[in-house]
C-alpha positions in Angstrom: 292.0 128.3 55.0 291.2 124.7 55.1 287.4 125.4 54.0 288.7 126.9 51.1 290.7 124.4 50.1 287.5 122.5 48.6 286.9 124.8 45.3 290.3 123.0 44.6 288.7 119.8 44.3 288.7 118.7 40.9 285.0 117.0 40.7 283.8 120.5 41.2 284.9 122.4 38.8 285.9 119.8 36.1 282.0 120.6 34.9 281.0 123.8 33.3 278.3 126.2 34.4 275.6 127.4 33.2 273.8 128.1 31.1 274.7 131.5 30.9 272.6 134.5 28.6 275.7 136.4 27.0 274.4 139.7 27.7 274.6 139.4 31.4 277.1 137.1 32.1 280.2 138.7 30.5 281.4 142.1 30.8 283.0 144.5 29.1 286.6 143.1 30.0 285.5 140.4 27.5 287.2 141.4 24.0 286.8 140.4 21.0 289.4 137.6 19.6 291.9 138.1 17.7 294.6 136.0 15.6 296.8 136.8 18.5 294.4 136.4 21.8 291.5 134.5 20.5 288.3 134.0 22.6 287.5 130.5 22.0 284.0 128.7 22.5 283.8 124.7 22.3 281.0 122.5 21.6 279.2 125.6 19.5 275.8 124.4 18.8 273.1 125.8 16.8 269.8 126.2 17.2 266.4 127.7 16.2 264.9 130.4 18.1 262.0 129.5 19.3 261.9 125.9 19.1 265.5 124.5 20.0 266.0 122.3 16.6 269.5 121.5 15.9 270.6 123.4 12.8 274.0 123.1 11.0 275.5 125.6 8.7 274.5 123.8 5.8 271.1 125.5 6.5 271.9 128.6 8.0 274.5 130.0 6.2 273.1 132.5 3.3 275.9 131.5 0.9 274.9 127.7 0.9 272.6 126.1 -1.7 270.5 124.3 1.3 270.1 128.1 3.2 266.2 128.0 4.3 266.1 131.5 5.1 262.4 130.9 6.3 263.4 128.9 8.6 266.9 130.0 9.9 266.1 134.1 10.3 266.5 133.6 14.0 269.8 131.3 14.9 271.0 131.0 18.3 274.1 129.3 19.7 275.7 127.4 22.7 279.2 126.8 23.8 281.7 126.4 26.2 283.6 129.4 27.2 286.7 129.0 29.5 287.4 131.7 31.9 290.8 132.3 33.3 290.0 136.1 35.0 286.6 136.3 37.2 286.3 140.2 36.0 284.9 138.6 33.0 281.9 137.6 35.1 279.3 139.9 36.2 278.8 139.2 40.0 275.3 137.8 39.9 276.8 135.4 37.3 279.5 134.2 40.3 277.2 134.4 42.8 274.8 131.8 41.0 278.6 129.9 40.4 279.0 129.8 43.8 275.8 128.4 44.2 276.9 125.4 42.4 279.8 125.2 43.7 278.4 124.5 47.3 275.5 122.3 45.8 278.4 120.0 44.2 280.4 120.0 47.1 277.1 118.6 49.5 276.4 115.9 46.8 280.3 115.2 46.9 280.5 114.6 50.4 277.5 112.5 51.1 278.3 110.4 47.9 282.2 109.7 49.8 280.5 109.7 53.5 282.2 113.0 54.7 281.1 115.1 56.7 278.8 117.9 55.6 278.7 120.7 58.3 280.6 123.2 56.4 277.9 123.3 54.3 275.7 124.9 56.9 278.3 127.1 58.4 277.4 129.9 55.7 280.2 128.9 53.9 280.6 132.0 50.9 281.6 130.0 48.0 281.6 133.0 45.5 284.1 135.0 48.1 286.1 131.4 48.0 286.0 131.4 44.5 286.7 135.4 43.9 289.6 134.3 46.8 291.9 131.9 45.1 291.3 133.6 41.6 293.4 136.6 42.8 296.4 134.3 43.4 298.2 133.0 40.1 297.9 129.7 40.3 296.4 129.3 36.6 292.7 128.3 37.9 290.2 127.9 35.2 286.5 127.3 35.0 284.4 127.0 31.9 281.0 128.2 31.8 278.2 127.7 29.0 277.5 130.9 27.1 274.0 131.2 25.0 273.7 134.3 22.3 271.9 135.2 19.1 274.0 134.4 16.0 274.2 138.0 14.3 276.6 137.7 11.0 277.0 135.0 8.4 279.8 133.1 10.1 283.3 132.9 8.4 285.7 129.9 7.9 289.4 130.5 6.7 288.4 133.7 5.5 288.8 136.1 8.6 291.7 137.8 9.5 291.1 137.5 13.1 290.7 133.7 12.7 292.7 132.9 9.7 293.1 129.3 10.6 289.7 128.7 11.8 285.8 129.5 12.2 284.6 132.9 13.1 281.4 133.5 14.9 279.9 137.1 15.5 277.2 137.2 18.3 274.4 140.2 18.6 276.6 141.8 21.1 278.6 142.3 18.3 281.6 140.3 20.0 283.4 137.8 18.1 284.6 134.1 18.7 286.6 131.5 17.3 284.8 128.2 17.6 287.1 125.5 18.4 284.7 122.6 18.0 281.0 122.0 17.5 278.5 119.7 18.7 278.1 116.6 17.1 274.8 117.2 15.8 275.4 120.3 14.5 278.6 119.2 12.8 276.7 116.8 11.0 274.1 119.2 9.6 277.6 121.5 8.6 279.7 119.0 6.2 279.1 120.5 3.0 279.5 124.3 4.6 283.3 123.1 5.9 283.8 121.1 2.4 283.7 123.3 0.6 284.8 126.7 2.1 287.6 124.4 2.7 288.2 123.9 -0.8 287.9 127.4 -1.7 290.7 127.9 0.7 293.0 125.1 -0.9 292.5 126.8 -3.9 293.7 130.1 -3.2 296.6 128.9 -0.7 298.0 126.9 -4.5 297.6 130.2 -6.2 299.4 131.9 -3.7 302.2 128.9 -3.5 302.7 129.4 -7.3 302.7 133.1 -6.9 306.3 132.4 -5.0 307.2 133.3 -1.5 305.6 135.9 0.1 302.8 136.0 -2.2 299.1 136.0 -1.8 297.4 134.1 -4.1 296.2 137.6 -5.7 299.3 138.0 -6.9 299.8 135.0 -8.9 300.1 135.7 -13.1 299.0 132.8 -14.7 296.6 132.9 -16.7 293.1 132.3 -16.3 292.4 129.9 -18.8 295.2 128.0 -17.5 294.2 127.3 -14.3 292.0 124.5 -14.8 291.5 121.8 -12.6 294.3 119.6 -13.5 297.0 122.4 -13.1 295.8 122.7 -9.7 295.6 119.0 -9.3 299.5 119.1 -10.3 299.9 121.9 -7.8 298.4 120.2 -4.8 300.5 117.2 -5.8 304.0 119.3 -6.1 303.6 121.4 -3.2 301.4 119.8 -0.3 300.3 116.2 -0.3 303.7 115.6 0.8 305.1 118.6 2.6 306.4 118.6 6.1 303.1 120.4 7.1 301.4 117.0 6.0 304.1 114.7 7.6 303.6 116.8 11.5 300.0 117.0 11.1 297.6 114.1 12.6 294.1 115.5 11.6 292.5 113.0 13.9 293.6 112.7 17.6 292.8 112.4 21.1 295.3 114.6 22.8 294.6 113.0 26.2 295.7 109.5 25.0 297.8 110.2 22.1 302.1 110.2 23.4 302.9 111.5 19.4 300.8 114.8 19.9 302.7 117.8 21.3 300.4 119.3 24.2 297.9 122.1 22.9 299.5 122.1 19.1 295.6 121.0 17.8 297.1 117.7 16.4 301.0 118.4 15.4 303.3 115.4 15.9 306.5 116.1 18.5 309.7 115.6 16.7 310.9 112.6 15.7 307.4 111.2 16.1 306.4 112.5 12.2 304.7 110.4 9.5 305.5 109.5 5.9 302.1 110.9 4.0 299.9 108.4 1.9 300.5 108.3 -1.4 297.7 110.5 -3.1 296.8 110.5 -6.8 295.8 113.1 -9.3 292.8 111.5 -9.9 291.9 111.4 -5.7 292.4 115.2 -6.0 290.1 115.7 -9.1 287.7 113.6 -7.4 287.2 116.0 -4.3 287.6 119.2 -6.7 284.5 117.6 -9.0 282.2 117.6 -5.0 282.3 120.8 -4.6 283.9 122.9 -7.6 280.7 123.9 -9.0 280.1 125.9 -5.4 283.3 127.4 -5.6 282.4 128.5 -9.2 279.2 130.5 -7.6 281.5 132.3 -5.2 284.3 133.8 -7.8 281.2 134.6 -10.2 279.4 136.8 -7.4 282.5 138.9 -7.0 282.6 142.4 -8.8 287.0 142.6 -9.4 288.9 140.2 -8.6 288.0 137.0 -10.3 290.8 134.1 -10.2 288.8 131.6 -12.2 288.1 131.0 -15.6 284.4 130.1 -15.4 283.9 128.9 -18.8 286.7 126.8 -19.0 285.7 125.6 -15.5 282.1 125.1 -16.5 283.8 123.0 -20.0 285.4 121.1 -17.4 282.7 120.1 -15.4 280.1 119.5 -18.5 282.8 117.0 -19.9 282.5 115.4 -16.5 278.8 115.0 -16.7 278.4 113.6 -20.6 281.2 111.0 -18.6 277.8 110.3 -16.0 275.4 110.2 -18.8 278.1 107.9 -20.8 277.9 105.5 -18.2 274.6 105.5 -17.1 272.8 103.4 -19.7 269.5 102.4 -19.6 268.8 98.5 -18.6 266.6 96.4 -21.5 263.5 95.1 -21.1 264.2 91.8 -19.4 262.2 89.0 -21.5 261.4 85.4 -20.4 263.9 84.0 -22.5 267.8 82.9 -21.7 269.8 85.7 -20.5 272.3 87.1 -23.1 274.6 90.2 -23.5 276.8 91.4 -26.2 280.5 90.8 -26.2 282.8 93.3 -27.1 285.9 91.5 -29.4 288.3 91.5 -26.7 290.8 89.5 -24.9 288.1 89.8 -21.9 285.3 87.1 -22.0 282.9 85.6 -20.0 283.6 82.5 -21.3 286.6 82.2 -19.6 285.8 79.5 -16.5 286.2 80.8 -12.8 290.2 81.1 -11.6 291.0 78.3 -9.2 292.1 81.6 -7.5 289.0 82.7 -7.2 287.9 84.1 -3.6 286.1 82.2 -0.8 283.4 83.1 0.7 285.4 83.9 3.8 287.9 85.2 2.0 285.4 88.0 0.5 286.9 91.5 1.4 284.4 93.2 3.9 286.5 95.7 4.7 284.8 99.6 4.8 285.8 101.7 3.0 286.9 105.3 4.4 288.2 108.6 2.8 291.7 109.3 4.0 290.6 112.2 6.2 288.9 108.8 8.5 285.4 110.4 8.2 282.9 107.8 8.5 281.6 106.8 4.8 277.0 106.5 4.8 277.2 103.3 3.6 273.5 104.8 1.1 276.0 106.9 -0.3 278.2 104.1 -1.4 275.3 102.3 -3.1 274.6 105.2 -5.1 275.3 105.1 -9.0 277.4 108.2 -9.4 280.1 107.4 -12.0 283.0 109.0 -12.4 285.4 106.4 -13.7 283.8 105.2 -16.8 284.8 102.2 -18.8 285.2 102.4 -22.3 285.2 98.0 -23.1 282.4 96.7 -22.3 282.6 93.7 -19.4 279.5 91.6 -18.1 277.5 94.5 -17.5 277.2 95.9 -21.1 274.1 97.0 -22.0 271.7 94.8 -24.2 271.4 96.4 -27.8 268.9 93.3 -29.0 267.9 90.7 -26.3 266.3 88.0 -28.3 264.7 85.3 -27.4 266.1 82.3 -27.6 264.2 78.7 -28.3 264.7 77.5 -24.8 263.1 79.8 -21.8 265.8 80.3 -18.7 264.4 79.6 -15.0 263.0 82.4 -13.4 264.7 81.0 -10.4 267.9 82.0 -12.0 267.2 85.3 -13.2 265.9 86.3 -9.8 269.4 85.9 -8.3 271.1 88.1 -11.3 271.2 91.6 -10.2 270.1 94.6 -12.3 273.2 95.8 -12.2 274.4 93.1 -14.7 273.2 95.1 -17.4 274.9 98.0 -16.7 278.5 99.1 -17.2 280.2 98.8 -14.2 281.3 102.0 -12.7 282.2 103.3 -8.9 281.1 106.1 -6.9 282.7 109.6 -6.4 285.1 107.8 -3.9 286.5 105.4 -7.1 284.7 102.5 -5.1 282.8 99.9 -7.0 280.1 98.1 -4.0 279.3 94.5 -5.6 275.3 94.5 -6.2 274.8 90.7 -6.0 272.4 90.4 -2.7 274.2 89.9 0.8 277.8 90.6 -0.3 280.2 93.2 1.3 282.7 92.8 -1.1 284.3 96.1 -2.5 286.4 97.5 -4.9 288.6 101.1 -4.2 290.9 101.9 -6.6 292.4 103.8 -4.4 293.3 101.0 -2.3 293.3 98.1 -3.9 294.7 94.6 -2.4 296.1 91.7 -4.1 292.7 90.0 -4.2 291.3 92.6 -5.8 293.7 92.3 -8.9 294.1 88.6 -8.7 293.4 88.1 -12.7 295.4 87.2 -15.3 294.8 89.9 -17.6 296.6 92.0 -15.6 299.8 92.8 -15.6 302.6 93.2 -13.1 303.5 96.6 -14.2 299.3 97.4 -13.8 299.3 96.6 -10.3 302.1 98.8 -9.6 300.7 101.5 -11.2 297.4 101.1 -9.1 299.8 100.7 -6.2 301.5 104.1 -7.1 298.3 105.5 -7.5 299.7 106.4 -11.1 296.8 106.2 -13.2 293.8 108.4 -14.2 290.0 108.0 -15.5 291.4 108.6 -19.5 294.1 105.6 -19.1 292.4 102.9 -21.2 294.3 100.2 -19.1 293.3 101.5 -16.1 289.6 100.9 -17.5 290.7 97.9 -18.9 292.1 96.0 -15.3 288.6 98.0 -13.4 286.8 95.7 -16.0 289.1 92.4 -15.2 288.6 93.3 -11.5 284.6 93.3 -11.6 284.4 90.2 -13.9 286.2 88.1 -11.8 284.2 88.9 -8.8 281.3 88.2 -11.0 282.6 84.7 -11.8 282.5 84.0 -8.1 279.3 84.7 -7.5 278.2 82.3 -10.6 280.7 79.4 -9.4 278.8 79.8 -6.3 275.4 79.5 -7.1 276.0 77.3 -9.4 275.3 79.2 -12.6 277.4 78.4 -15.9 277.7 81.0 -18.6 278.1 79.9 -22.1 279.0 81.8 -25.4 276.3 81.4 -28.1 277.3 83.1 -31.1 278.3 86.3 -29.8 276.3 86.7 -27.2 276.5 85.0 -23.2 273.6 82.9 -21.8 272.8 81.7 -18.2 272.2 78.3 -17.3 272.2 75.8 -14.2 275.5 73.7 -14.3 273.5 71.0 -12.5 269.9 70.1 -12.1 270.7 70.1 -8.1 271.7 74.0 -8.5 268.3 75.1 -9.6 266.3 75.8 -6.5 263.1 73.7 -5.3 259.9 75.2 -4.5 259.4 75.1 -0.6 255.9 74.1 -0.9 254.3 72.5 -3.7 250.2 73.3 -4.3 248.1 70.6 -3.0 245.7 69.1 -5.5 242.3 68.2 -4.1 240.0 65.3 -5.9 236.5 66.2 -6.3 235.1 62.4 -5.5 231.6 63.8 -4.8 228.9 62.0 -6.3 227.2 63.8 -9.3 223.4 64.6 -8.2 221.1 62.0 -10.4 219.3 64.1 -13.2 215.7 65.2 -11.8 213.1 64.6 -14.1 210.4 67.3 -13.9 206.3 66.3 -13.9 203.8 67.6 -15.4 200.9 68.4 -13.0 198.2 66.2 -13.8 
């Protein structure tokens, strides 16, 4: 009995095993999972047939717009099965277990100096293992599973994994997939995103239907659920439900004293959470990502539609003439003094720096982050994808006639102006507004904005509240108003610091150097050689006699 006590070790079996081929590892015992007994796989990973590249769903799945069906006709997939009853192992599959099994216990005991004789004894690891399996002492091992990927997978659509991701193998046997490989979670963002959306769609329908409902039996109108009346929805009935205060959507359950044991991230009671607050315009924001997706799906159905598509495709070509609105094109930069228009406004340029102006070190480097704490590619941020569109112009309005003043500006100092000057100032699909002035971090989220950021004095108490609330929306023209106040000051740093005054002319700004020291000196100055050869004396030909 003592020999057998070594499969208990927890070094041995902590590992998984395998790789397995579906087909002949499991048996028939194996069913099929179900909302009630789910068989789970972790760390799914995807790959092609063939040549083992990582694929996400992004790429395999027919219903996405990236689906390369080329290249994706033959999927296959890896994960992590754990396996509480040995009858759902073929023999051969526990015989090459026990194989492992003794080859980790020989490394084991050389790598701790004990001795290694049972090894050669003719131990019968797989009888050992098959041994303490038919007591209940709630042994597990995990072994890696490898199958062909047969069915288009399905996420929050199933009803044998409502809650989660469905996979169907060529055996025809299904899984829920608790997890998935890094890599291939990467290449499956936009599949989650947006079936995920989908999903929050329906679940409001079905909210507003009453209780009981399913969203299929809601009666509003069509052409009344546009994307604001789901906006309000979501913002009545779950941004700050008790579903959202027990739920912790990122967690490690090992480490983490708040998270009830196997509840996939609830919060033990007493241990809840007050919810963020969240604003209409956050919501809009992540229905404008993927709504026009979502519009594909309800238009491929037969019966059933639940959406209005042309008010929903109204919707979303006001959002783009929003885009083009903002998105003017730059002038032609000429070698004359800077100048841009000026809109009549309380807002000017000519208004010198705030004492209260940041410090370099006091720049806000902070990175920004969706709420959901996925990391943010920091290309993405750079991008020029407006959604919040300013209607006063600030320093970045467009040029409508340049001009060229009498007196030419250094090229010295418009190198250091960004292009982005003479554009209106506008932020990402995250409402973040990334400084374009060379080497600086600083940001500005409107969903999170900071004292610094709305240190002007333009704006008002009662504005920063609102921002603060998060109760303001894209149409609010003093919402565009303080955005503006926000970005000019920052701008005004950047000229105190280099050194750069900006004086109205007319009505129209110019750029200058506040003091000849500002104005950058050439590193190297061209050397000037002096020709002090001697001229050659003029020959004077003769004449041959």
């Amino acid at each position: 009995m003592s020999q057998r006590s070594a499969i208990f070790n927890q070094d041995l079996l902590a590992e998984p095993f395998g790789p397995f081929q579906e087909e002949h590892a499991l048996t028939s015992d194996v069913r099929n999972t179900t909302a009630k007994n789910p068989l789970v796989l972790d760390c799914v990973q995807f790959e092609l047939e063939g040549t083992n590249e990582i694929v996400g769903l992004d790429e395999c799945e027919p219903c996405q717009p990236e689906y390369d069906l080329e290249r994706c006709r033959h999927v296959t997939f890896t994960g992590v099965l754990e396996i509480s009853n040995l009858k759902w192992l073929s023999p051969e599959t526990i015989d090459t277990i026990g194989g492992a099994l003794q080859e980790r216990d020989r490394v084991a005991r050389i790598a701790t100096h004990r001795n290694a004789l049972p090894d050669s004894q003719g131990r019968n690891y797989a009888e050992e293992l098959n041994f303490w399996f038919s007591f209940d002492l709630g042994l597990k091992i995990r072994v890696i599973i490898r199958g062909e990927k047969w069915m288009p997978v399905s996420y929050l659509q199933s009803i044998h994994v409502p809650k989660g991701l469905m996979l169907v193998a060529r055996s025809t046997r299904r899984y829920e997939v608790a997890s998935l490989h890094i890599e291939t979670y990467e290449r499956s963002r936009k599949y989650l995103a947006r079936w995920r959306l989908l999903h929050e769609l329906q679940k409001l329908l079905g909210i507003d239907a009453g209780p009981g409902k399913s969203w299929s039996d809601n009666k509003t109108p069509l052409a009344g659920r546009t994307p604001e009346w789901f906006a309000e929805l979501y913002l009545r009935h779950r941004a700050y439900s008790f579903e959202q205060r027990r739920q912790r959507p990122i967690y490690d359950s090992d480490s983490d004293s708040d998270i009830e044991p196997g509840a996939n991230g609830r919060l033990k009671r007493g241990r809840e959470h007050s919810p963020r607050s969240v604003s209409q315009e956050e919501v809009l924001t992540l229905i404008e990502q993927h709504g026009q997706w979502v519009m594909d799906q309800v238009k491929q159905r037969k019966h059933g539609k639940w959406l209005d598509l042309r008010v929903w495709a109204l919707w979303f070509a006001s959002a783009d003439a929003r885009v083009a609105d903002g998105r003017s094109s730059p002038p032609e930069c000429s070698t004359g003094r800077k100048v841009v228009n000026k809109e009549r406004s309380k807002r000017g340029l000519a208004r010198q720096v705030s004492p209260r102006s940041p410090s370099p070190m006091a720049v806000d480097a902070r990175l920004p982050y969706p709420t959901h704490g996925r990391k943010v590619d920091e290309a993405m941020l750079r991008t020029y994808d407006p959604d919040f569109s300013p209607q006063s112009t600030t320093l970045g309005s467009p040029v409508s006639s340049p001009g060229r003043p009498s007196t030419p500006v250094d090229p010295d100092l418009l190198a250091l102006l960004p292009s982005q000057l003479w554009q209106p100032p506008n932020v990402n699909s995250l409402q973040i507004w990334t400084c374009p002035w060379k080497n600086c971090s600083y940001v500005i989220d409107l969903f999170h904005l900071t004292d610094e950021d709305m240190d002007h004095q333009d704006i008002t108490e009662e504005d920063k509240q609102r921002f603060r609330r998060k109760q303001w929306s894209r149409s609010d023209a003093w919402a565009r108003e303080a955005f503006a106040y926000m970005v000019d000051r920052h701008h005004h740093w950047h000229f105190n610091d280099a050194g750069i005054d900006v004086d109205l002319v007319g009505d129209r700004y110019a750029f200058r150097w506040r003091y000849s020291s500002s104005q950058p000196r050439p590193t190297q100055f061209r050397n000037v050689k002096v020709d002090d050869r001697r001229p050659e004396p003029d020959r004077i030909k003769e004449e041959a006699s």
